[in-house]
N, CA, C and O atoms as a GROMACS GRO file, in nm:
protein
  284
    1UNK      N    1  -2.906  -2.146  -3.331
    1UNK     CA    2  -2.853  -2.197  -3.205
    1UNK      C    3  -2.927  -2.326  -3.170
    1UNK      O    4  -3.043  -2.355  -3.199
    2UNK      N    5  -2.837  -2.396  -3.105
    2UNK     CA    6  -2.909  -2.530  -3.047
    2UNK      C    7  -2.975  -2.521  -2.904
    2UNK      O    8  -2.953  -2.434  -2.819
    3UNK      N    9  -3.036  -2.598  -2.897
    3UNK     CA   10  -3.075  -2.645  -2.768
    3UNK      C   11  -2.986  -2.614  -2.668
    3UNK      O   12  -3.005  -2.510  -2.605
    4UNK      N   13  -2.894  -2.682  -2.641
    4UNK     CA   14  -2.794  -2.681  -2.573
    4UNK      C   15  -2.725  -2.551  -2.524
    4UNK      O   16  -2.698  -2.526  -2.406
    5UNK      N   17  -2.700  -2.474  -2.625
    5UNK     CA   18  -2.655  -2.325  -2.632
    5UNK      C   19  -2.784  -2.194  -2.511
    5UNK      O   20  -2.786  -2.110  -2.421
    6UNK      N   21  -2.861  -2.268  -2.603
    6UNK     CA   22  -2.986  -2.173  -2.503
    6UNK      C   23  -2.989  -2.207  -2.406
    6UNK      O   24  -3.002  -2.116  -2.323
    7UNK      N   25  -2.979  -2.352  -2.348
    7UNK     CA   26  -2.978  -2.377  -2.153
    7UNK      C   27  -2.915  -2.296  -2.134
    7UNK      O   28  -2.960  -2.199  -2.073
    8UNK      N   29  -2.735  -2.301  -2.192
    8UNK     CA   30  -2.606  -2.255  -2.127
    8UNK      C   31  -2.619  -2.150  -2.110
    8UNK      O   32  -2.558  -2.114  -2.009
    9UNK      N   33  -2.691  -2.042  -2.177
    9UNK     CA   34  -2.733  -1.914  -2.183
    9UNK      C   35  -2.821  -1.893  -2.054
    9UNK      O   36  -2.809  -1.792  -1.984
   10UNK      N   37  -2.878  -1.956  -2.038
   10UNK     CA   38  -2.988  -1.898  -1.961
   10UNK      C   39  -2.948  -1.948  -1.830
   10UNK      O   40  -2.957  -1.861  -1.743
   11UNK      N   41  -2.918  -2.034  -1.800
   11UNK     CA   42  -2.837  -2.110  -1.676
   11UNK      C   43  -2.729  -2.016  -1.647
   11UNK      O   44  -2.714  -1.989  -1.528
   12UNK      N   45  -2.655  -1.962  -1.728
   12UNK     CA   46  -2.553  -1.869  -1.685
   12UNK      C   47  -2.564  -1.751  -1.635
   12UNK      O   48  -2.500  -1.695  -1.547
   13UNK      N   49  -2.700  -1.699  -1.734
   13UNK     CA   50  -2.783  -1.564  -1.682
   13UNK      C   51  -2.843  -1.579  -1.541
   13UNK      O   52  -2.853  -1.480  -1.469
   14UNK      N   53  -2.871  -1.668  -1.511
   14UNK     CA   54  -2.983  -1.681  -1.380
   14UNK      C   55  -2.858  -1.719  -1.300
   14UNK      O   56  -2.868  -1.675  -1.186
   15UNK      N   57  -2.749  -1.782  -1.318
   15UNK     CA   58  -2.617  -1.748  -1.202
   15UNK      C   59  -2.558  -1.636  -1.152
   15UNK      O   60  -2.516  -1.619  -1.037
   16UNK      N   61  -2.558  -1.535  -1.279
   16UNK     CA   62  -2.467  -1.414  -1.260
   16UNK      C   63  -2.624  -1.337  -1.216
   16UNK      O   64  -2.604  -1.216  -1.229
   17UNK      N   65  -2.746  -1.356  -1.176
   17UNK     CA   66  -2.829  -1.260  -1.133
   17UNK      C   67  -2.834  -1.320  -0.984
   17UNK      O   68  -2.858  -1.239  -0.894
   18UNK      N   69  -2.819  -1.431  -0.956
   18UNK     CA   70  -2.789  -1.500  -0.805
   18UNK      C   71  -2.675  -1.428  -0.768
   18UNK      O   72  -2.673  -1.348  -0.674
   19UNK      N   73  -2.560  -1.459  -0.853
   19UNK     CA   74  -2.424  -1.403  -0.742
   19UNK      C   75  -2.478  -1.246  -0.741
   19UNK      O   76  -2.449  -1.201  -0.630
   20UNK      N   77  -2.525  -1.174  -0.796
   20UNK     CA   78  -2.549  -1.077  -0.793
   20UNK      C   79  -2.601  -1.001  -0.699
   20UNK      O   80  -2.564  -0.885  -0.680
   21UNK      N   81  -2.706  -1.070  -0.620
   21UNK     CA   82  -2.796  -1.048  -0.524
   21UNK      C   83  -2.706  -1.089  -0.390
   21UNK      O   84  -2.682  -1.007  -0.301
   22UNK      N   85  -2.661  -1.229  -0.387
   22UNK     CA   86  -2.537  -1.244  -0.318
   22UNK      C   87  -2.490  -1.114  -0.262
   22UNK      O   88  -2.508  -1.054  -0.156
   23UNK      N   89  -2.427  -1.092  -0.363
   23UNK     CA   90  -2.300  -0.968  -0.358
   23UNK      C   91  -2.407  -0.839  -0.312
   23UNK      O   92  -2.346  -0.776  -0.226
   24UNK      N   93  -2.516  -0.788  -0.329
   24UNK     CA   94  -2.596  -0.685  -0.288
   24UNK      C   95  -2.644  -0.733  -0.155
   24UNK      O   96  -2.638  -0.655  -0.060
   25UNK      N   97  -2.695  -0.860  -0.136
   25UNK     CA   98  -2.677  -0.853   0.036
   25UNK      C   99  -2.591  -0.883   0.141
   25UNK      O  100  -2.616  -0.892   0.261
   26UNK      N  101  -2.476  -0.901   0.072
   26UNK     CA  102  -2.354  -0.894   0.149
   26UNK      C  103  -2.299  -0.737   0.185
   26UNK      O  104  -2.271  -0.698   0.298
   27UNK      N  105  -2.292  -0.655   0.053
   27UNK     CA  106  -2.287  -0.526   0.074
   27UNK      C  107  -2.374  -0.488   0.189
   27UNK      O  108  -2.325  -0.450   0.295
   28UNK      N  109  -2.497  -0.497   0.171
   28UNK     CA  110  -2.590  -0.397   0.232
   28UNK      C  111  -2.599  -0.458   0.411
   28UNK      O  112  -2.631  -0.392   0.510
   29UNK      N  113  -2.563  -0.588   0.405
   29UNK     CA  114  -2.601  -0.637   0.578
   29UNK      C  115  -2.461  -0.586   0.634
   29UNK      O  116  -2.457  -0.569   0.756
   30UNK      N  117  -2.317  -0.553   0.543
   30UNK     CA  118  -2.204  -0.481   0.616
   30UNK      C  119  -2.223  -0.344   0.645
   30UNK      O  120  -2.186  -0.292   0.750
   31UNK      N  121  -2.282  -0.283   0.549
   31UNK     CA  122  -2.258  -0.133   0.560
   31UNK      C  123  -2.395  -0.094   0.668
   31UNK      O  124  -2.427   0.023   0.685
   32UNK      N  125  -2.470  -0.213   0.740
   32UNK     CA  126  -2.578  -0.154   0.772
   32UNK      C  127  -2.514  -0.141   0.946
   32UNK      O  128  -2.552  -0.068   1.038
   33UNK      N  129  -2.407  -0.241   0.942
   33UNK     CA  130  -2.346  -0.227   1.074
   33UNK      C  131  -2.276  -0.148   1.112
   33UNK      O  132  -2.255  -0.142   1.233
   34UNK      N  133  -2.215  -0.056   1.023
   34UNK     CA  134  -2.113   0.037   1.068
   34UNK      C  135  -2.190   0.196   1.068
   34UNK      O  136  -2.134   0.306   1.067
   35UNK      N  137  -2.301   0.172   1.068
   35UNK     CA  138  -2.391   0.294   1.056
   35UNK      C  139  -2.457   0.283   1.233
   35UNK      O  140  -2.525   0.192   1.281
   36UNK      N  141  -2.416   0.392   1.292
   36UNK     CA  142  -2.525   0.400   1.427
   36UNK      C  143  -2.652   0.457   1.431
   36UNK      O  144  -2.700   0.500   1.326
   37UNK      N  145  -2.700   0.461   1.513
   37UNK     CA  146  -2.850   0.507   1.534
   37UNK      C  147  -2.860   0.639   1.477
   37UNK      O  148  -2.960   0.642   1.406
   38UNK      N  149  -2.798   0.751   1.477
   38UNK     CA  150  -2.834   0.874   1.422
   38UNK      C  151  -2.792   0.844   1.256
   38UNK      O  152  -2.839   0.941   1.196
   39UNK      N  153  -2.744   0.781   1.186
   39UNK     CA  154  -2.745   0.766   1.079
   39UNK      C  155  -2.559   0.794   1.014
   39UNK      O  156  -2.505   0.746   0.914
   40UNK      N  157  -2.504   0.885   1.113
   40UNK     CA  158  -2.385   0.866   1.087
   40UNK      C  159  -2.274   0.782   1.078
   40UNK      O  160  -2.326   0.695   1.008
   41UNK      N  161  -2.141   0.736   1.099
   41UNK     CA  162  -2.080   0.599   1.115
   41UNK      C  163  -2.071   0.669   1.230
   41UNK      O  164  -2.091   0.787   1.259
   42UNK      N  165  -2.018   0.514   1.324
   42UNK     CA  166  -2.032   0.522   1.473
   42UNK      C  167  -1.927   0.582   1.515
   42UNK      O  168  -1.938   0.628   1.628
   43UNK      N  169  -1.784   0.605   1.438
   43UNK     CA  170  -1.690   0.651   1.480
   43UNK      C  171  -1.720   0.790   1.475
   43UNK      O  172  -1.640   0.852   1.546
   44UNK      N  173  -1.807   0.865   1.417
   44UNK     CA  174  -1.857   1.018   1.406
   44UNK      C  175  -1.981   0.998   1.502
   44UNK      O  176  -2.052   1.098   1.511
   45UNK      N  177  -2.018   0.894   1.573
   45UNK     CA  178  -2.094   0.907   1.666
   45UNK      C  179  -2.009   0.953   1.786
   45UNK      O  180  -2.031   1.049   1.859
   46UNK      N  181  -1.897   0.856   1.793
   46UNK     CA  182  -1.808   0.868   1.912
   46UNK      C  183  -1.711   0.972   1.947
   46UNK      O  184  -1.656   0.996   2.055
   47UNK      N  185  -1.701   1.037   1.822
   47UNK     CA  186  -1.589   1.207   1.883
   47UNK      C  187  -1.712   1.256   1.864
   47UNK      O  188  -1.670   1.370   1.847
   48UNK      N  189  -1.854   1.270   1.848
   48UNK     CA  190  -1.940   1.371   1.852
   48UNK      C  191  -1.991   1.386   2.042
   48UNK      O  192  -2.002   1.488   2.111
   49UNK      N  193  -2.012   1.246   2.078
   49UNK     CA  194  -2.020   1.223   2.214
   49UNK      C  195  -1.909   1.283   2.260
   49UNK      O  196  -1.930   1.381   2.332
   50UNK      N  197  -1.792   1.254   2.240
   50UNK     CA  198  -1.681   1.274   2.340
   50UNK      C  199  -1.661   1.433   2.314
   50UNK      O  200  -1.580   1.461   2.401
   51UNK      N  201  -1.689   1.552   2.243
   51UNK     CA  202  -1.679   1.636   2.188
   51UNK      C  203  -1.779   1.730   2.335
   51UNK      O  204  -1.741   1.828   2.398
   52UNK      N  205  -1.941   1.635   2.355
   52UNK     CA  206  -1.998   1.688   2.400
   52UNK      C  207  -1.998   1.668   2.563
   52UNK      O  208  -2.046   1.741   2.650
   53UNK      N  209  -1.920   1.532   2.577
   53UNK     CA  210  -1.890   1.530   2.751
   53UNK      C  211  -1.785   1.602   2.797
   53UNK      O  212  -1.684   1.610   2.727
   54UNK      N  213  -1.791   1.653   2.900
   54UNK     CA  214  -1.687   1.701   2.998
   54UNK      C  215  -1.553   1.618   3.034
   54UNK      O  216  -1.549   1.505   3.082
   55UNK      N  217  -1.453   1.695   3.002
   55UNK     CA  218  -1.355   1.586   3.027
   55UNK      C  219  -1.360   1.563   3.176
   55UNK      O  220  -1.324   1.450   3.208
   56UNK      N  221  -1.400   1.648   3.284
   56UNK     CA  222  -1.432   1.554   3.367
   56UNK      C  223  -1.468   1.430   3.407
   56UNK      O  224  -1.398   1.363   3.483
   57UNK      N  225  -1.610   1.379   3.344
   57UNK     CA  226  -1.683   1.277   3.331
   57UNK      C  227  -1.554   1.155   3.301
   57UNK      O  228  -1.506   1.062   3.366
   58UNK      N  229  -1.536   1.203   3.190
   58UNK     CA  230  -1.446   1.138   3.087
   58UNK      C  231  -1.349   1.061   3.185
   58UNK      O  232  -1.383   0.946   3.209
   59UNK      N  233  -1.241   1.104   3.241
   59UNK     CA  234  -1.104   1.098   3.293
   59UNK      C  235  -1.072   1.114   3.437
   59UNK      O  236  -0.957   1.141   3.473
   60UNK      N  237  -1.205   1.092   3.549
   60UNK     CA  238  -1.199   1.152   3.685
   60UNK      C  239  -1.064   1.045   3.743
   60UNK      O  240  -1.039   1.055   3.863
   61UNK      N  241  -0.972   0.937   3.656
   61UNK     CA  242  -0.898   0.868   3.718
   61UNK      C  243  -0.769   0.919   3.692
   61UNK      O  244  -0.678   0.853   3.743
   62UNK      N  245  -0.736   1.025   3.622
   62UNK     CA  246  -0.605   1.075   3.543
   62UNK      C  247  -0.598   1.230   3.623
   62UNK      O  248  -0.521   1.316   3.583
   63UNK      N  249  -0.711   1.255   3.769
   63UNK     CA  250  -0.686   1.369   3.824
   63UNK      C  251  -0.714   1.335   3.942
   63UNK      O  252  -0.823   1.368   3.990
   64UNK      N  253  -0.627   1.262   4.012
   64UNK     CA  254  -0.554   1.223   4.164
   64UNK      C  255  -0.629   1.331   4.241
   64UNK      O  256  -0.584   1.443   4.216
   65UNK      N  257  -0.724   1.330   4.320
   65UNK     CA  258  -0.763   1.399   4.454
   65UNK      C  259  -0.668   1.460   4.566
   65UNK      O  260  -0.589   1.368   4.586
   66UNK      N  261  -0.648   1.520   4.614
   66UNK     CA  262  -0.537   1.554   4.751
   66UNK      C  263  -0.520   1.426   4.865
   66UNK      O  264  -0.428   1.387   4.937
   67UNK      N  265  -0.715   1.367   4.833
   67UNK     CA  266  -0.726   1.306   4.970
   67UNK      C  267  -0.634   1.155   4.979
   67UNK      O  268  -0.608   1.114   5.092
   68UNK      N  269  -0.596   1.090   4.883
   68UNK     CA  270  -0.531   0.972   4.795
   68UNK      C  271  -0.442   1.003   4.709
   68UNK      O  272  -0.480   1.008   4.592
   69UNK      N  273  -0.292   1.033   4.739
   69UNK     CA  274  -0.184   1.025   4.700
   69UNK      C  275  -0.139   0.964   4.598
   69UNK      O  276  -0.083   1.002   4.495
   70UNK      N  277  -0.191   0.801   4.666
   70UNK     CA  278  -0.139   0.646   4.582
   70UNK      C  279  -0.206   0.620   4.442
   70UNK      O  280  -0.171   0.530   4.366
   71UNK      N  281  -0.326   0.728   4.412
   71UNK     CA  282  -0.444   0.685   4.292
   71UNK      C  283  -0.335   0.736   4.212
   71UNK      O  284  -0.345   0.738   4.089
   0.00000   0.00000   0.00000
């Protein structure tokens, strides 16, 4: 092999280990967002919450009082 051959080689290797890392911290800074504080995804955070509040809490505007008709 020539000269030439071995840059191309090695220049190509040290690209595809850049995009590489690229691509591993692109993965890892997305998937780190869709993870909430207890470690689950946040959407299994959010029916776990809503699972554990009272639908009271939840909805006190979807159960009209006697005293206010118009709500």
């Amino acid at each position: 092999m020539n000269t030439n051959a071995i840059v191309l080689i090695i220049v190509t290797a040290i690209a595809a280990l850049v995009l590489v890392g690229m691509l591993v911290g692109v993965v890892f800074k997305t998937r780190s967002r869709k993870r909430g504080a207890a470690g689950g995804s946040i959407s299994e955070e959010i029916e776990a919450a809503a699972r554990e509040t009272p639908r009271a809490v939840i909805t006190p505007h979807q159960h009209p009082s006697p005293d206010h008709p118009n709500e």
